[in-house]
C-alpha positions in Angstrom: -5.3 -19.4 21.7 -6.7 -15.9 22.6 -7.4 -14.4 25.8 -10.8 -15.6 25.6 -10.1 -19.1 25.7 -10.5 -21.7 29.0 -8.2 -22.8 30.6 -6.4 -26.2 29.5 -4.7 -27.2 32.9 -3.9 -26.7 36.3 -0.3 -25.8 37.7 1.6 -24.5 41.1 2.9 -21.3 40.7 6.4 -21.9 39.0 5.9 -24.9 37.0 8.1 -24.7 33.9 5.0 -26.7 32.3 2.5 -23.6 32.8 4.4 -21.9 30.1 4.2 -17.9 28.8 0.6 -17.6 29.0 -0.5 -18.4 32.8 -2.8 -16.4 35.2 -2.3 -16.6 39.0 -5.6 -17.6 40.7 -7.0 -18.1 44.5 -6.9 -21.6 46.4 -10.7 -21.8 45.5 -10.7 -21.0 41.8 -8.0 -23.5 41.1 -10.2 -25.9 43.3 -13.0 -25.5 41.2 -11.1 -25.6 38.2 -9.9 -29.1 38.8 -13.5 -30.3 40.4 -15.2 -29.2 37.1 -12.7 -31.4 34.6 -9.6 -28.8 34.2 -6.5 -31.3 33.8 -4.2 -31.0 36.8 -0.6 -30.8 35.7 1.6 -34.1 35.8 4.5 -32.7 36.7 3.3 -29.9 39.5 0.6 -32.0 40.7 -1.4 -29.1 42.1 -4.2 -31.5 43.1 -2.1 -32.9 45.9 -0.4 -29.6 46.6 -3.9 -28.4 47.2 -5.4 -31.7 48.9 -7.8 -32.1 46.2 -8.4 -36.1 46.3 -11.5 -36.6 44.2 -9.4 -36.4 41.2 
């Protein structure tokens, strides 16, 4: 992993899951993230935190 790489999955902020390397994002990125194929984490479940039901 490097800076450069995508991003492997979706979290809420404070999920012990997102681990040491995490970026804080806007409503609408993390929306997009998980409507183009980023996994939503199973333990957070930011898709429902977010109301993202296409998932």
């Amino acid at each position: 992993m490097n800076r450069d790489s995508p991003p492997v999955a979706v979290h809420v902020g404070g999920c012990h899951m997102a681990g040491k390397r995490w970026t804080g994002v806007p409503r609408d990125v993390a929306l997009r993230a998980l409507s183009e194929g980023i996994e939503a984490c199973g333990h957070c479940r930011p898709d429902a935190e977010l109301g993202y039901l296409d998932g």
